[in-house]
N, C-alpha and C positions, 0 to 999 in steps of 0.2 A: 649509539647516542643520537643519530640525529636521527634517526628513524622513529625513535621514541618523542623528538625535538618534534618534526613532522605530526607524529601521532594528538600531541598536546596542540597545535597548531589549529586542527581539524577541529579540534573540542571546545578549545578555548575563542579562536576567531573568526572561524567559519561557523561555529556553533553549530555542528553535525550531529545528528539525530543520536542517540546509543547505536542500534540495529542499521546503520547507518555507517556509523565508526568501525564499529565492529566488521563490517566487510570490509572495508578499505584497510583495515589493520589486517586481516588472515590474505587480502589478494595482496598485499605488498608483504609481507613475509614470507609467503609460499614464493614470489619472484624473487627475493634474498635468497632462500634454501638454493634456488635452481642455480642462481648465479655462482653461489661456493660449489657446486658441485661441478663445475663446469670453471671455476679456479679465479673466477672474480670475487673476493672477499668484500672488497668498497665498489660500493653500487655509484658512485661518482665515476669511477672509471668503466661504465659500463655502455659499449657503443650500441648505436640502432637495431646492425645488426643481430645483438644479443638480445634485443627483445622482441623483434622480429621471429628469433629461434625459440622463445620460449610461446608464441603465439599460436608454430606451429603445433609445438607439442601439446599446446592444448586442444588446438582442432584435432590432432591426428588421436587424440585420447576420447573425442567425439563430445567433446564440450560445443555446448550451442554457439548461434551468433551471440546471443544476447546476454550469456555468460565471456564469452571471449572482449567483446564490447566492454561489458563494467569490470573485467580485469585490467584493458587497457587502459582506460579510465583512473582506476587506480594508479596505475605508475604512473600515467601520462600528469595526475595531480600533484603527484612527489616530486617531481622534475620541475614539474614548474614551481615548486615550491624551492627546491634547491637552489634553483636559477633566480627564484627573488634576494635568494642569500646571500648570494653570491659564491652558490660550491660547485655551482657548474659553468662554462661557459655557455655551455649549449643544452636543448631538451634532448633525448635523444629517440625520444618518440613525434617528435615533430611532424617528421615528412610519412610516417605511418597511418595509415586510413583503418578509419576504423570498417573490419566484418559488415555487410549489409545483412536486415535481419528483415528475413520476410515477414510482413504483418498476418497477423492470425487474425480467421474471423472472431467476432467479440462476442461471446456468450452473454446473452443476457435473458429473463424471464419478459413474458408480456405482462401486459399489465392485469390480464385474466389469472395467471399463474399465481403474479403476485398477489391479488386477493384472495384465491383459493391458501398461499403458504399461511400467509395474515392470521385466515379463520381457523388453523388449526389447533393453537394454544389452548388448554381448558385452564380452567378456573383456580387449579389446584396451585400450590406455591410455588412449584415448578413452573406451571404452563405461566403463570402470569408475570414470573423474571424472562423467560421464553420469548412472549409476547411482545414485551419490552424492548427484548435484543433483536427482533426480526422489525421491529416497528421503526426502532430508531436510524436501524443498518439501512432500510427502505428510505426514511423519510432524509437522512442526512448527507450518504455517501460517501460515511467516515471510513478509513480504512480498520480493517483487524487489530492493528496495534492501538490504533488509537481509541478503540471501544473497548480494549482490555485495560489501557493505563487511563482510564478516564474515571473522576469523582466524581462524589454525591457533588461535591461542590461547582464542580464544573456544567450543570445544569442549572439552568435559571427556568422552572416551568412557570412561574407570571409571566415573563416576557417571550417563552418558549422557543429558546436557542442552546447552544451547547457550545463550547469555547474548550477547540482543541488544541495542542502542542504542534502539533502536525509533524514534517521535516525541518531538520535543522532550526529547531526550535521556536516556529515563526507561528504562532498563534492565531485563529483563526475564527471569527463566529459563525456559526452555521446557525439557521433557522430549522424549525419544525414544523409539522402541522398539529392539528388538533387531534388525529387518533394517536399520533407517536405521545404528544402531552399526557393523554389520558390514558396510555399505557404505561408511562412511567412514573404518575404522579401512584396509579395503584402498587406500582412496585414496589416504590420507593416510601409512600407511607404505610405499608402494608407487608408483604409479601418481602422483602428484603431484613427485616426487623425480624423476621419468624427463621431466616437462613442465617441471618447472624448468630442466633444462639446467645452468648455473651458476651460475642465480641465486638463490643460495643466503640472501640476505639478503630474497629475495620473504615477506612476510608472510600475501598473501592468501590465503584458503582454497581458493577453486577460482581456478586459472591456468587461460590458456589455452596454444597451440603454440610461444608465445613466450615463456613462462614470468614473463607478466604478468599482472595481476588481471584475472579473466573482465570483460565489457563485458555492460552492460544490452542489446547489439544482439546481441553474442556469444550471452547465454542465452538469448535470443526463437529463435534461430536454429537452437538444440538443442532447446528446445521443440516448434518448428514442424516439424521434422525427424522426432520420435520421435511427433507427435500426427498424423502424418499416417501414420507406419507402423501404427501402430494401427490407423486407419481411423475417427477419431475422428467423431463427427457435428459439431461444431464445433472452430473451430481454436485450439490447446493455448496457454493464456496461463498466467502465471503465478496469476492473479488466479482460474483458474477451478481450479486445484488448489488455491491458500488457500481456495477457495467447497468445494471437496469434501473437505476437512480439515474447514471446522465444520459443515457437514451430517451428515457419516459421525458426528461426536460427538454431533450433539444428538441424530442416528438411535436412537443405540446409547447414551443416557441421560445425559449432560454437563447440567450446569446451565449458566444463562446467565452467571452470574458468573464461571464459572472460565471458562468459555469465551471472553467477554471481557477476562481476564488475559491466555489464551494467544497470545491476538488482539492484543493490544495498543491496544485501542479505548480512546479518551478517554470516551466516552459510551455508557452500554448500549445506546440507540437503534440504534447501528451493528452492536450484535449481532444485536436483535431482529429482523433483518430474516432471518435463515435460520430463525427457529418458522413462519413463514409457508410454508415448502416442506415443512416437516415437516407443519403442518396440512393442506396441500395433498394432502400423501399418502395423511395418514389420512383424508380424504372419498372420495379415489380408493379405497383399500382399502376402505373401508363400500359405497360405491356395487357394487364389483365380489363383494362378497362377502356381504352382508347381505340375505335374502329378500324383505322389504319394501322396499329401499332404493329 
């Protein structure tokens, strides 16, 4: 019951995303199951130590930092949530630190790559919803979900912006430029209407041949398609053209803050991590360029 109580908590007043909820709902039931097996039934009476044990076993099961990290997260949420209730006295993840998670370098396209992926659309109904999805994922740096759950409506091409849901349902305007407008103004009056078929009450932005909203496996499968006709050095995710959206901005003078609006990050932390390839660069350009260097 209060698990469930907790669950509705997340939805209702934190206003947590679905895909969102939904991990916090399976990493705190999978710490339930451990608990009963291990003969703790009420996760109230469950001391530090017992989360500590269950931390291990996930590392020793070779769960990453960054998986071990947002499970701790997870529980470490329920507790404090407990603890506003008043069913705890104590957290009992408190004094627990979270996994250190090495940073990975950040994948991204240059800006030659990405005019090369750009040109490869043709004309046909296909290439030019294609078009559309490689134009806007460039020009906005919305994430995958948020370009699957996004409407006709949610584009304004006069004003040329796009108004996402983002996380935890905190809404957001992103601008565009002039070739993302004028690849989706062809989609969408054109080239969308011919994939609909009949179904004329389809709200989604990009359909697919069934003239149903595109699928997260649908757009890996256009990605991996057009990153492979490139001749990409690695292989084309969405995640690496959001990474070459805010590198091209901070390249080309963006501050962190707006860039973390566009981005929709909770934390600037999650921006600062693309000044690091920028810095990265300008050593490489000093080292290659500078007499003494």
């Amino acid at each position: 019951m209060l698990l469930e109580q907790f669950f509705e908590y997340l939805k209702s007043e934190k206003k947590m995303a679905k895909n969102t909820l939904e991990a916090y709902r399976r990493d705190v039931l999978e710490f339930s199951r451990f608990e009963n097996q291990r003969g703790i039934t009420d996760l109230r009476q469950t001391p530090g130590t017992e989360v500590v044990a269950y931390l291990l076993k996930l590392k020793n099961e070779g769960k990453s930092a960054a998986t071990v990290n947002r499970k701790l997260a997870s529980i470490r949420s329920l507790y404090n949530y407990l603890l506003t209730i008043k069913e705890v006295a104590v957290n009992p993840t408190s004094d627990i630190k979270s996994p250190r998670i090495e940073r990975k370098t950040i994948e991204y396209l240059t800006i030659e790559e990405i005019d090369r992926l750009l040109s490869l659309p043709d004309q046909s109904v296909r290439g030019i919803r294609d078009k559309a999805i490689l134009e806007l994922l460039y020009a906005t740096g919305i994430r995958v979900s948020e370009l699957i759950e996004a409407d006709v409506e949610d584009i304004n091409l006069r004003m040329g912006f796009i108004t996402c849901a983002g996380e935890q349902s905190k809404a957001r305007i992103i601008p565009m430029g002039r070739p993302a407008r004028a690849a989706l103004e062809e989609y969408i009056y054109d080239a969308r209407n011919t994939l609909l078929k009949e179904r004329t009450e389809e709200t989604a932005l990009f359909v697919n041949y069934y003239g149903q909203r595109i699928t997260r496996q649908g757009l890996w499968k256009v990605l991996k398609e057009y990153g492979k006709q490139a001749g990409l050095e690695h292989k084309l995710t969405p995640n690496i053209i959001r990474n070459s959206f805010a590198v091209h901005m901070i390249q080309n003078g963006a501050d962190l803050k707006s860039l973390q609006e566009l981005l929709g990050h909770e934390d600037i932390s999650a921006t600062q991590i693309y000044l690091t390839v920028t810095k990265n660069r300008i050593k490489d350009v000093y080292d290659k360029t500078h007499p003494r260097a």
